[in-house]
N, CA, C and O atoms as a Tripos MOL2 file, in Angstrom:
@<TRIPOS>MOLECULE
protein
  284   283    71     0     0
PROTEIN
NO_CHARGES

@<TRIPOS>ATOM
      1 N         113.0720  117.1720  107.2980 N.3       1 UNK1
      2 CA        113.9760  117.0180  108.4210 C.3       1 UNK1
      3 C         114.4180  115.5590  108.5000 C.2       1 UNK1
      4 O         113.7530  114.5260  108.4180 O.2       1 UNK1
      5 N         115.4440  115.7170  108.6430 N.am      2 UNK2
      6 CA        116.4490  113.9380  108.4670 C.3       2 UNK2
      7 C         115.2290  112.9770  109.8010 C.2       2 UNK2
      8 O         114.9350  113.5470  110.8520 O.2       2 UNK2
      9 N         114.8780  112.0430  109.5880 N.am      3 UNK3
     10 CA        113.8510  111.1300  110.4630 C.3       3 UNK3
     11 C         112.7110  111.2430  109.8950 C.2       3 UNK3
     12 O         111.8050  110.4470  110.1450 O.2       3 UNK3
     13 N         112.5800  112.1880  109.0920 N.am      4 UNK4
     14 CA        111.1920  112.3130  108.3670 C.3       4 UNK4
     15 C         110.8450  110.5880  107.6450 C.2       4 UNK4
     16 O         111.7360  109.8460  107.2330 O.2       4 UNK4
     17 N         109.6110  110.3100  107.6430 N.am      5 UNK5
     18 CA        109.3150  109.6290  106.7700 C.3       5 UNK5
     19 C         109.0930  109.6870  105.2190 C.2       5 UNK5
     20 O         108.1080  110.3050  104.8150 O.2       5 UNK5
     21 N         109.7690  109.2090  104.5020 N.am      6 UNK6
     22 CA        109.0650  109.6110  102.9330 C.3       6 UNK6
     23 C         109.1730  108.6150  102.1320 C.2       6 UNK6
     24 O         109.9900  107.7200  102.3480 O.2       6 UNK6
     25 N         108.2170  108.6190  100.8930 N.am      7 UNK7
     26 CA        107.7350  107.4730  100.0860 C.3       7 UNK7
     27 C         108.4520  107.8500   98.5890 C.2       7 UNK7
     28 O         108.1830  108.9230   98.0500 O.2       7 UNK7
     29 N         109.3500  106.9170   97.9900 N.am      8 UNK8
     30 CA        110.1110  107.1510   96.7640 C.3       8 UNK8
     31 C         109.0180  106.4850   95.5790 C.2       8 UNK8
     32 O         108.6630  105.4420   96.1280 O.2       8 UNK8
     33 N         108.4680  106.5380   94.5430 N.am      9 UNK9
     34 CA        107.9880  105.8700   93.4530 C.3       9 UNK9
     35 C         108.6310  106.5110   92.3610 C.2       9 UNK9
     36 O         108.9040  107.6670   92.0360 O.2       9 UNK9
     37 N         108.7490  105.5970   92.0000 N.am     10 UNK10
     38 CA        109.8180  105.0470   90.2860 C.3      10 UNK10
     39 C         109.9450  103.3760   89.6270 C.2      10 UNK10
     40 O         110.2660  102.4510   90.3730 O.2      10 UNK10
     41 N         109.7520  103.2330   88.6650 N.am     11 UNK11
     42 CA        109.5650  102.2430   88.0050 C.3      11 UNK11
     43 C         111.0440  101.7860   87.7400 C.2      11 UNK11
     44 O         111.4060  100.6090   87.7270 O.2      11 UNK11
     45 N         112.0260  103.1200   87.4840 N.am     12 UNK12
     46 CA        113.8040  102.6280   87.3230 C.3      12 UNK12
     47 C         114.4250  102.6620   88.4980 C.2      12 UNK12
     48 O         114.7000  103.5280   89.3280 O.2      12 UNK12
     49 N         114.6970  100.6590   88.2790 N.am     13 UNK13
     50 CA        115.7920  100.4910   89.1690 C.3      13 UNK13
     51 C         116.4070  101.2600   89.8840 C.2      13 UNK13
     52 O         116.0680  101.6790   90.9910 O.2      13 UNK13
     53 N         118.0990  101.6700   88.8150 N.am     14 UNK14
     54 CA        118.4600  102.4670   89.4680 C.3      14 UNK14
     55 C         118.2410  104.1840   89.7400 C.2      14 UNK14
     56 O         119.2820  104.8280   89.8660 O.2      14 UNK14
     57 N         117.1070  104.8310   89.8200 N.am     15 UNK15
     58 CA        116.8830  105.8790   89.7550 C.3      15 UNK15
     59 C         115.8660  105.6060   91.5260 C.2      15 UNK15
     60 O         115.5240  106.5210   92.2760 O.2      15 UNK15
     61 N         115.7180  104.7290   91.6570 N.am     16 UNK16
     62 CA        115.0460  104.2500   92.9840 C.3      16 UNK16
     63 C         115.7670  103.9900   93.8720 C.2      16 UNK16
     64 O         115.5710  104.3170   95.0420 O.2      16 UNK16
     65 N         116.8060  103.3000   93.4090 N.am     17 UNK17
     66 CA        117.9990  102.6140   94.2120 C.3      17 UNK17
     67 C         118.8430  103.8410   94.9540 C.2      17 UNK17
     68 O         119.2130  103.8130   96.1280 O.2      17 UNK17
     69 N         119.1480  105.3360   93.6530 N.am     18 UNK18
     70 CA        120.1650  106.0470   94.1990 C.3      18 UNK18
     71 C         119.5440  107.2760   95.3570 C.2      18 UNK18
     72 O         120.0580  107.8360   96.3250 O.2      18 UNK18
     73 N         118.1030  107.3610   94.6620 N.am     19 UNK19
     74 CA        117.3190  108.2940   95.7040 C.3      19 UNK19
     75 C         116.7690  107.7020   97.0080 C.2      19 UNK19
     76 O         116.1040  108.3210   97.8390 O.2      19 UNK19
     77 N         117.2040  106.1960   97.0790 N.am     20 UNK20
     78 CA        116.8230  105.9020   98.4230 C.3      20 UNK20
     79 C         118.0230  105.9500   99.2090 C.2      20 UNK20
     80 O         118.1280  106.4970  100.3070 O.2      20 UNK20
     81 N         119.0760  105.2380   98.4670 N.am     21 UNK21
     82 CA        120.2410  105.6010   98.9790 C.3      21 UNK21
     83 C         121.0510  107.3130   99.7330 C.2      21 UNK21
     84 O         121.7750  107.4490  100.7180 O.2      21 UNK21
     85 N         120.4730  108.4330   98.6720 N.am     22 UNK22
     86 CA        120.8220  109.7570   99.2780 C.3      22 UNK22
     87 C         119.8410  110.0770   99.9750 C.2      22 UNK22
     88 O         120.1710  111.2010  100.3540 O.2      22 UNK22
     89 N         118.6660  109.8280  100.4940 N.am     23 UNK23
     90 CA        117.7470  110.1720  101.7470 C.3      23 UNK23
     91 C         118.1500  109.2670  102.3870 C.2      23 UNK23
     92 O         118.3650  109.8620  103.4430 O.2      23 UNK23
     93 N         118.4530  108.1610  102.5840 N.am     24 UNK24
     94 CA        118.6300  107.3720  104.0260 C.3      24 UNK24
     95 C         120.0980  108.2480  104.0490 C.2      24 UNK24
     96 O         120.2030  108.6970  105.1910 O.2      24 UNK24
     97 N         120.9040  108.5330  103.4800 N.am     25 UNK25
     98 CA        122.2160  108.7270  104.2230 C.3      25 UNK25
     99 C         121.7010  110.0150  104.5840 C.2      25 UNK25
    100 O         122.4980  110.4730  105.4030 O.2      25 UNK25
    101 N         120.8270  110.7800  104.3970 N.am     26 UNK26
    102 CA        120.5730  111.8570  105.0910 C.3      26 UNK26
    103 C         119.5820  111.4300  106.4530 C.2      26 UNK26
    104 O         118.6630  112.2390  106.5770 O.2      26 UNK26
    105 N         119.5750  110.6640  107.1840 N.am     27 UNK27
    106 CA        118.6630  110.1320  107.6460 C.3      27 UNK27
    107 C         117.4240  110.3290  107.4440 C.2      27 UNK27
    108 O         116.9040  110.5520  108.5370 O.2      27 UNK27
    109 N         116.7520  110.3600  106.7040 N.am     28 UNK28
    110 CA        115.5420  109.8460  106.7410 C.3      28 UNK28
    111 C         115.2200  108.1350  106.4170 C.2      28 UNK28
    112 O         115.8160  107.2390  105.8190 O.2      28 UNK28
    113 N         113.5060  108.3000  107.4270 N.am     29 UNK29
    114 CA        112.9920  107.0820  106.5570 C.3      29 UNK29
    115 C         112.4990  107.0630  105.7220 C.2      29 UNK29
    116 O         111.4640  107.7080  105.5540 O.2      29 UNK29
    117 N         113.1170  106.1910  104.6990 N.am     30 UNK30
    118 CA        112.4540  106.1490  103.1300 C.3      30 UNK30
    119 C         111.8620  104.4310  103.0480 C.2      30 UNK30
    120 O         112.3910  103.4680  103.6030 O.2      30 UNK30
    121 N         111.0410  104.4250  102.4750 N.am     31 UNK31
    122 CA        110.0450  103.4800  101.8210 C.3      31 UNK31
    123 C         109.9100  103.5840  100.5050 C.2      31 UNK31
    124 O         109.4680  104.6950  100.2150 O.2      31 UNK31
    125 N         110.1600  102.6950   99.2980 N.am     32 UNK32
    126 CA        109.9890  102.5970   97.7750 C.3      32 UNK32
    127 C         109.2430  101.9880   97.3430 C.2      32 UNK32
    128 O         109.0470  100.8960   97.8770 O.2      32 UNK32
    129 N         108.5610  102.3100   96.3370 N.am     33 UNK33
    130 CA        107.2320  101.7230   95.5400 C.3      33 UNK33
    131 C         108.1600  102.0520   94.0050 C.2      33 UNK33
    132 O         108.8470  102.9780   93.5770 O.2      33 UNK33
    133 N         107.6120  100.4130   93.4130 N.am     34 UNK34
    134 CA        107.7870  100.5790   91.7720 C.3      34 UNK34
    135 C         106.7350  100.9040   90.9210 C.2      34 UNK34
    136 O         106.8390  100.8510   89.6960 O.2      34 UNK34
    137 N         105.5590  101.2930   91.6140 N.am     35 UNK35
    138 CA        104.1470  101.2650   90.9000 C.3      35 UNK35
    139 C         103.4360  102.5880   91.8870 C.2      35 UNK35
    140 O         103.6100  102.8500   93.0770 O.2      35 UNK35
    141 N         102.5740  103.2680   90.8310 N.am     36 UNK36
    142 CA        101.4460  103.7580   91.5790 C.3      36 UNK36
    143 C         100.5600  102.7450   92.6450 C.2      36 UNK36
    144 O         100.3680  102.6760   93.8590 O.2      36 UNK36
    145 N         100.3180  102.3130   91.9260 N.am     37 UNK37
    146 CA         99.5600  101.1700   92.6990 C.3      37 UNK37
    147 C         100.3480  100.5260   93.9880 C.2      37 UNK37
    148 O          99.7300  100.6140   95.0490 O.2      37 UNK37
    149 N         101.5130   99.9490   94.0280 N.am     38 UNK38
    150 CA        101.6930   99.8730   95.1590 C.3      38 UNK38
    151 C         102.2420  100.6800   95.8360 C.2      38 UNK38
    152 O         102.7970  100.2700   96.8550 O.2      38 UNK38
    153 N         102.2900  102.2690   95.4760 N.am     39 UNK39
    154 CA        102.5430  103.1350   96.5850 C.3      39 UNK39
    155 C         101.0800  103.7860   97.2750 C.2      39 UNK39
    156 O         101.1070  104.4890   98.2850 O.2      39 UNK39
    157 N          99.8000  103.4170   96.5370 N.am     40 UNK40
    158 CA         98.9100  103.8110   97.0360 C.3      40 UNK40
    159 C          98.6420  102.4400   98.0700 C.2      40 UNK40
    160 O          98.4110  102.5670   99.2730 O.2      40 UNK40
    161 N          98.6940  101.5500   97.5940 N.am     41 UNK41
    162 CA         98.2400  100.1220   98.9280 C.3      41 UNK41
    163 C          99.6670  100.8520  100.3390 C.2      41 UNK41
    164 O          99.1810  101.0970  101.4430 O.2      41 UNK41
    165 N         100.6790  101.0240  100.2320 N.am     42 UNK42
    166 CA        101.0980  101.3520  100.7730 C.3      42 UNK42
    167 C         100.7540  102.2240  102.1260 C.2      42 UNK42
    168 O         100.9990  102.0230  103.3160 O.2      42 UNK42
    169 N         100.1020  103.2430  101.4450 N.am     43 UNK43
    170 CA         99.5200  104.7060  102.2710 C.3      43 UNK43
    171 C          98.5440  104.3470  103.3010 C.2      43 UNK43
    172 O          98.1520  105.1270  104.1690 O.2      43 UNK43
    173 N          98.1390  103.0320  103.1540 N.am     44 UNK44
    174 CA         97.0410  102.6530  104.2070 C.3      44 UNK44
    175 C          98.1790  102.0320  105.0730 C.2      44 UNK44
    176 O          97.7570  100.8770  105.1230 O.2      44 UNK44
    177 N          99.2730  102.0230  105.7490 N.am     45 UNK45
    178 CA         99.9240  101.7600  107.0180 C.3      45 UNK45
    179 C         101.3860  102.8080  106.8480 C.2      45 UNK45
    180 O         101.9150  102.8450  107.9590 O.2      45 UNK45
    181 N         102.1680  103.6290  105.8650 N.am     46 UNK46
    182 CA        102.8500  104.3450  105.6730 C.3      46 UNK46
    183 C         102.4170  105.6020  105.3590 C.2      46 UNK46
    184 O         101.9310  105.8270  104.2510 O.2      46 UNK46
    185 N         102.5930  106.9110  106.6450 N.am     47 UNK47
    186 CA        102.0460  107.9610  106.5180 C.3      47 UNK47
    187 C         103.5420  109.1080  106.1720 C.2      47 UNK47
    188 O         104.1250  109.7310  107.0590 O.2      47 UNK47
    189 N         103.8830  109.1460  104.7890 N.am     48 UNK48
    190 CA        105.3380  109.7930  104.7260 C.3      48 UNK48
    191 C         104.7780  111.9820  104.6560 C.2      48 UNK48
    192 O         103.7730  112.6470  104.4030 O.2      48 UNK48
    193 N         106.0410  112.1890  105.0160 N.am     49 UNK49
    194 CA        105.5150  113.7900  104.9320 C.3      49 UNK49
    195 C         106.0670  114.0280  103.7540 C.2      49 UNK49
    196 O         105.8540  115.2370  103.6550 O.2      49 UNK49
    197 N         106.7860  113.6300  102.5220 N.am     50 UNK50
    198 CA        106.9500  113.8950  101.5230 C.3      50 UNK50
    199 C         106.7530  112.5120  100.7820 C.2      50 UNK50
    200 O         106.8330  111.4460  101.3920 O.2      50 UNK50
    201 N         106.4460  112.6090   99.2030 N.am     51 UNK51
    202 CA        105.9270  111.5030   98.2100 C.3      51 UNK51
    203 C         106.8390  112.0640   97.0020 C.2      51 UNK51
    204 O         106.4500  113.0420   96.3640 O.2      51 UNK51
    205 N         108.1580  111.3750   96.6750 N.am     52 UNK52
    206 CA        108.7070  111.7090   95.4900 C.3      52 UNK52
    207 C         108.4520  110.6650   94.3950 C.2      52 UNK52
    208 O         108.6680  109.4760   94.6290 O.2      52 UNK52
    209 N         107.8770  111.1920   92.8910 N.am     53 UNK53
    210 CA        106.9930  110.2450   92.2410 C.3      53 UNK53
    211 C         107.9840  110.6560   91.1360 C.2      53 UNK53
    212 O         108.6390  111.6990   91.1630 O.2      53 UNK53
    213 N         108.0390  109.4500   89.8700 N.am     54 UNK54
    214 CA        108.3820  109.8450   88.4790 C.3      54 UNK54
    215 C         106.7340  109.9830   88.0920 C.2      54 UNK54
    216 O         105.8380  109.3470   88.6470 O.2      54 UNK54
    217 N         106.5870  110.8230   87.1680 N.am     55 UNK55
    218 CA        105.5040  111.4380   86.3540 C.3      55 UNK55
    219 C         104.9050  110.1620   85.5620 C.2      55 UNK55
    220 O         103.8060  109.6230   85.6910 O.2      55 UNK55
    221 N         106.1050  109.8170   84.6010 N.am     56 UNK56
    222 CA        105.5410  108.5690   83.9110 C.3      56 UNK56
    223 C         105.9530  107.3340   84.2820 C.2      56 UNK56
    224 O         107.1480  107.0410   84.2390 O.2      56 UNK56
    225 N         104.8130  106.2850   84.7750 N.am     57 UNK57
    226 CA        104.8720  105.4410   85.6370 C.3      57 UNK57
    227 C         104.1370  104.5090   84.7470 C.2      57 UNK57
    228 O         103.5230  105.1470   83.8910 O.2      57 UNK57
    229 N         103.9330  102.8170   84.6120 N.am     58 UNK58
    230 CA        103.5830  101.9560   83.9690 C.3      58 UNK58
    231 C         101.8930  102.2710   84.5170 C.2      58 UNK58
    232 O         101.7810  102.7280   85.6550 O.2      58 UNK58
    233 N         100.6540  102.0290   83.7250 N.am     59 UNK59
    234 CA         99.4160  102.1150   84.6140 C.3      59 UNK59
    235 C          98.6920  103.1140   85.0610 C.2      59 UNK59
    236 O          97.9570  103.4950   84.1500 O.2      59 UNK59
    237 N          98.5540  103.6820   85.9560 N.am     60 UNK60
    238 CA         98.6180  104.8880   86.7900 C.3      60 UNK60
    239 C         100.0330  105.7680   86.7790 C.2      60 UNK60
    240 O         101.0900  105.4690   87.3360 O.2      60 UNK60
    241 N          99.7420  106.9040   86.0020 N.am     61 UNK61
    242 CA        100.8980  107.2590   86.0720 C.3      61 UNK61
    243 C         101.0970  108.7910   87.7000 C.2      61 UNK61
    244 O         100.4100  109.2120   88.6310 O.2      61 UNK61
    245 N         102.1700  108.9890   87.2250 N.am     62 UNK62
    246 CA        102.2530  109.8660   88.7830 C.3      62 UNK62
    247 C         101.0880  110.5890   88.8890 C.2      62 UNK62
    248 O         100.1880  110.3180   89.6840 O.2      62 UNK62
    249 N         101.0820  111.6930   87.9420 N.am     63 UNK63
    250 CA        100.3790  112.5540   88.0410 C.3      63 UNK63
    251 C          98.3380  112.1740   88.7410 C.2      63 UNK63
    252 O          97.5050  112.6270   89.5260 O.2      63 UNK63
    253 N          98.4750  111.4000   88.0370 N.am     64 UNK64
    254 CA         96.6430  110.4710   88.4900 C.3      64 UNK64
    255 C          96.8390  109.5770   89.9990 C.2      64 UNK64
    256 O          95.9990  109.2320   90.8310 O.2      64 UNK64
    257 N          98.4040  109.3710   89.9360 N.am     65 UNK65
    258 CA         98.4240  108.9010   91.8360 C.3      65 UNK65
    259 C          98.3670  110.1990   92.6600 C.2      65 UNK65
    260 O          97.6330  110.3650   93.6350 O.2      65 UNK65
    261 N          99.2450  111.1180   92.1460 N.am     66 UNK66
    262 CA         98.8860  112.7680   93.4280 C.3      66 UNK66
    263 C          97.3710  113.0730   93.1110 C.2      66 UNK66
    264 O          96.8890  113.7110   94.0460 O.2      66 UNK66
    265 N          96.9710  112.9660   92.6690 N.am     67 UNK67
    266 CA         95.3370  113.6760   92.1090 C.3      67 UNK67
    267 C          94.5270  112.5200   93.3250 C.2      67 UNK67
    268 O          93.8930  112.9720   94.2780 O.2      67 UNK67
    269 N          94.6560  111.3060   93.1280 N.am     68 UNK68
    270 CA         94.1300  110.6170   94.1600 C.3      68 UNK68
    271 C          94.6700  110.6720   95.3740 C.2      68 UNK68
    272 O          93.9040  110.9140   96.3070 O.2      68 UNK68
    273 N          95.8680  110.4980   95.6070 N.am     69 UNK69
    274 CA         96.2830  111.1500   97.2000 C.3      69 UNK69
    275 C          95.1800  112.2440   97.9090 C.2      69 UNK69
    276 O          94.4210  112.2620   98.8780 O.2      69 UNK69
    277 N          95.6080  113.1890   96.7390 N.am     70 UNK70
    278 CA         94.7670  114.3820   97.3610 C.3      70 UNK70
    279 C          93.4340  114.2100   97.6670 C.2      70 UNK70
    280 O          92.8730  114.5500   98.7080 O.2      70 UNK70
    281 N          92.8380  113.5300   96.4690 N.am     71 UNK71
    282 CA         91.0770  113.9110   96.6410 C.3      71 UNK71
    283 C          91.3140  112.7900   98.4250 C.2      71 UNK71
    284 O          90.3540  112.6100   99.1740 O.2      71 UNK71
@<TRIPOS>BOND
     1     1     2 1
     2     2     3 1
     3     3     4 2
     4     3     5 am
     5     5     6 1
     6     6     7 1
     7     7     8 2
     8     7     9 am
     9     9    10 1
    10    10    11 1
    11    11    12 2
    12    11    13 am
    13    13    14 1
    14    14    15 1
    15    15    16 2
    16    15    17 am
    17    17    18 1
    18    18    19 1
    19    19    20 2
    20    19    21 am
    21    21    22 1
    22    22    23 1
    23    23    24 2
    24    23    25 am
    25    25    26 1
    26    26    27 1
    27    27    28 2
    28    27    29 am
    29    29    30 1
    30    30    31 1
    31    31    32 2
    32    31    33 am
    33    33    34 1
    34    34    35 1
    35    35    36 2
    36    35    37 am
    37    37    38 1
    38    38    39 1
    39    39    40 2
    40    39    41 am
    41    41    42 1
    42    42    43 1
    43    43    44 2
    44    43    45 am
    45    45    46 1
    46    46    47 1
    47    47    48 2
    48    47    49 am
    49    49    50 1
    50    50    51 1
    51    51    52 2
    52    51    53 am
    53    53    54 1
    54    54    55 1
    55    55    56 2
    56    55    57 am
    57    57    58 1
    58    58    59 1
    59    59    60 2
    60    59    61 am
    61    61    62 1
    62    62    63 1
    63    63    64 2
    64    63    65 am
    65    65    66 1
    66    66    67 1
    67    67    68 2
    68    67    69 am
    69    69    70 1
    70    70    71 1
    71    71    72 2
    72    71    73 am
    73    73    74 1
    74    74    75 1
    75    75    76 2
    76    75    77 am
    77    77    78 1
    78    78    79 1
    79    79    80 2
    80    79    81 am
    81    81    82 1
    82    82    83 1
    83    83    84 2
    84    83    85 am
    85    85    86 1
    86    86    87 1
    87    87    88 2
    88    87    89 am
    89    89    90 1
    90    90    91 1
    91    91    92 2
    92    91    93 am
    93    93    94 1
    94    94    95 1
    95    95    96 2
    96    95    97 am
    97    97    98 1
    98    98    99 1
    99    99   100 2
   100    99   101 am
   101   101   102 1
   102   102   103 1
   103   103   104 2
   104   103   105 am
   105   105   106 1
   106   106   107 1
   107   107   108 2
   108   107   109 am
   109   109   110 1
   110   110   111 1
   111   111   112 2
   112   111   113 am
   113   113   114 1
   114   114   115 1
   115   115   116 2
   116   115   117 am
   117   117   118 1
   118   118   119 1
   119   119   120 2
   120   119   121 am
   121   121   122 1
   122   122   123 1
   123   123   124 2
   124   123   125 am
   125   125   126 1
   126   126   127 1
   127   127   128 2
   128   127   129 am
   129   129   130 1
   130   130   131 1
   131   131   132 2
   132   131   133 am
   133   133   134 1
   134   134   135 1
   135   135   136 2
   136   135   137 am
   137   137   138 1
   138   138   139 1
   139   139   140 2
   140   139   141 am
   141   141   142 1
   142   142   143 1
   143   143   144 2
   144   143   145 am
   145   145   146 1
   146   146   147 1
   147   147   148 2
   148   147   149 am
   149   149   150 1
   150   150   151 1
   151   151   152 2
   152   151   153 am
   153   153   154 1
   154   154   155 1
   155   155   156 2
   156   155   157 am
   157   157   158 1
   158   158   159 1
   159   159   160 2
   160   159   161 am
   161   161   162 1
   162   162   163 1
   163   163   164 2
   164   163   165 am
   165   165   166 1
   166   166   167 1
   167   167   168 2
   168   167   169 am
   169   169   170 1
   170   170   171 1
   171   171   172 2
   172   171   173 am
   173   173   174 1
   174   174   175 1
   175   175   176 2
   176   175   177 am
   177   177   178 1
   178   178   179 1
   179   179   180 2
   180   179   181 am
   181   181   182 1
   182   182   183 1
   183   183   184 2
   184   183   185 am
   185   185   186 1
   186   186   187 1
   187   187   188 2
   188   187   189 am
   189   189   190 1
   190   190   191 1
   191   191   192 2
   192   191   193 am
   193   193   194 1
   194   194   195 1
   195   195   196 2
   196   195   197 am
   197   197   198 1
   198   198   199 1
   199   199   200 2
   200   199   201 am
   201   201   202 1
   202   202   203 1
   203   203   204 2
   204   203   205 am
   205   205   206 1
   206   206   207 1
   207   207   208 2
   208   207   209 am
   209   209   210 1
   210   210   211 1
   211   211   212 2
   212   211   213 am
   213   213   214 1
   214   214   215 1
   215   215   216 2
   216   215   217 am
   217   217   218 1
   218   218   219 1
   219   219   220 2
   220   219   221 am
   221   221   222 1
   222   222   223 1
   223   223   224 2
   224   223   225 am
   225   225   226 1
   226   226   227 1
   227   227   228 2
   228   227   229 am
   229   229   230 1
   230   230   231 1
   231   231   232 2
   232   231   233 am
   233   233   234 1
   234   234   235 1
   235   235   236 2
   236   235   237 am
   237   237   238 1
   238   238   239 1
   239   239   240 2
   240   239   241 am
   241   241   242 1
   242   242   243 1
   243   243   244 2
   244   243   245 am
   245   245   246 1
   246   246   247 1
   247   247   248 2
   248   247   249 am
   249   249   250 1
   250   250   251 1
   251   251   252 2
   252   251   253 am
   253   253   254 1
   254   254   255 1
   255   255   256 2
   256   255   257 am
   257   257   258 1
   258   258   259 1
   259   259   260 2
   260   259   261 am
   261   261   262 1
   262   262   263 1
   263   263   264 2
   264   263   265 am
   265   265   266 1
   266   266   267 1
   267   267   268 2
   268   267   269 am
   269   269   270 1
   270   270   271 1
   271   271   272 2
   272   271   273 am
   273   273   274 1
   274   274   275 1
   275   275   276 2
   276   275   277 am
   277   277   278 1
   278   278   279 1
   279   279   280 2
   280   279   281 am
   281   281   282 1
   282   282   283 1
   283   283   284 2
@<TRIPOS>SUBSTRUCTURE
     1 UNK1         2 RESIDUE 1 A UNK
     2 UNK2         6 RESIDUE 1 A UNK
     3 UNK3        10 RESIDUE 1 A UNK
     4 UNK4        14 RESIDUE 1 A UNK
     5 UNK5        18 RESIDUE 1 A UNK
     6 UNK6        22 RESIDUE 1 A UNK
     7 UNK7        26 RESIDUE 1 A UNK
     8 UNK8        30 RESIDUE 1 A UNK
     9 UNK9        34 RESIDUE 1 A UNK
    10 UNK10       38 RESIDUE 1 A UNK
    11 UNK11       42 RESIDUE 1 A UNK
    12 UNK12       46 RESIDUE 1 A UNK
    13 UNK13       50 RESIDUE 1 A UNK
    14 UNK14       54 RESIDUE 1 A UNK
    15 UNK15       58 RESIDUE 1 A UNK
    16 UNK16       62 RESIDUE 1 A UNK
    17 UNK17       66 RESIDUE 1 A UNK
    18 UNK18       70 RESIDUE 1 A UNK
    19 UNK19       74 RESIDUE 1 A UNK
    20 UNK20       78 RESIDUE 1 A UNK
    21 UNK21       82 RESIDUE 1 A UNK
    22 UNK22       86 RESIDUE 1 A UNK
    23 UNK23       90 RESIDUE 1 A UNK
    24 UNK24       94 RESIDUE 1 A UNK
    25 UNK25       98 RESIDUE 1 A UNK
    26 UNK26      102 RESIDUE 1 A UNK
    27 UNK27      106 RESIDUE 1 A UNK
    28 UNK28      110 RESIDUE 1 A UNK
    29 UNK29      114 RESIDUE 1 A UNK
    30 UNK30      118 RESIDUE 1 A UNK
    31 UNK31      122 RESIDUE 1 A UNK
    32 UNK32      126 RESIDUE 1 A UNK
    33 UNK33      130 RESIDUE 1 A UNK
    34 UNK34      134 RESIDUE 1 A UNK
    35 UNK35      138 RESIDUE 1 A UNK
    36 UNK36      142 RESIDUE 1 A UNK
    37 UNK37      146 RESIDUE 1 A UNK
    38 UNK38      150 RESIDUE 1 A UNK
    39 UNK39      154 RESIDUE 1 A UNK
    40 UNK40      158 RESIDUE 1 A UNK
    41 UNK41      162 RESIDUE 1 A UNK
    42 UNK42      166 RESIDUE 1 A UNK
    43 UNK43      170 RESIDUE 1 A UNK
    44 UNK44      174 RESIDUE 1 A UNK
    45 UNK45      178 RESIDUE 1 A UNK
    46 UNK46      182 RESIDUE 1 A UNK
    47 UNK47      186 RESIDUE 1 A UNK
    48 UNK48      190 RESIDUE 1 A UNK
    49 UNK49      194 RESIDUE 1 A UNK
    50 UNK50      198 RESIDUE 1 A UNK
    51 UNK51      202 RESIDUE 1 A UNK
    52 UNK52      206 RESIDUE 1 A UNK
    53 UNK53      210 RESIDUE 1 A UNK
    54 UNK54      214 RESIDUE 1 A UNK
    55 UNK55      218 RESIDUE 1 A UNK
    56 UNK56      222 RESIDUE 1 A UNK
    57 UNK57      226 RESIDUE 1 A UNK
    58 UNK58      230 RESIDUE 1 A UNK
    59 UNK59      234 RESIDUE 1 A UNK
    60 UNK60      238 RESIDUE 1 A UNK
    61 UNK61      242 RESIDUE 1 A UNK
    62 UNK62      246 RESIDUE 1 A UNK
    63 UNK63      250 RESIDUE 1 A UNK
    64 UNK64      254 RESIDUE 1 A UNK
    65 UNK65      258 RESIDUE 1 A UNK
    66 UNK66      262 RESIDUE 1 A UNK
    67 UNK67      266 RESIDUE 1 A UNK
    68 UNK68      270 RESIDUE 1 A UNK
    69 UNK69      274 RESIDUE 1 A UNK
    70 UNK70      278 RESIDUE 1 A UNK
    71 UNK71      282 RESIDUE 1 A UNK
């Protein structure tokens, strides 16, 4: 629902840039992380109801950041 909070992670520029751009014009609030890592430091003061991740991420890749979300 447009006001929702949600958290974008992606390592590409513009692939970060355009998906923050089409959720804010839908109103929501969006917040972006270029790293697993700093979308998990994140989560300790940003509580989003959706987390859109690229899979392969530098480090931690997506898949091992949702696995930790969850546990």
């Amino acid at each position: 629902m447009p006001g929702d909070p949600v958290l974008v992670v992606d390592n590409t520029p513009v692939g970060l840039r355009l998906t923050r751009l089409l959720l804010a014009r839908e109103g929501y609030d969006v917040r972006t992380a270029v790293s697993a890592e700093e979308a998990l430091s994140a989560l300790d003061q940003f509580r989003p109801k959706l987390i859109l991740t690229d899979v392969q991420l530098p480090g931690i890749d997506g898949l091992e950041m949702t696995r930790r979300i969850k546990a």
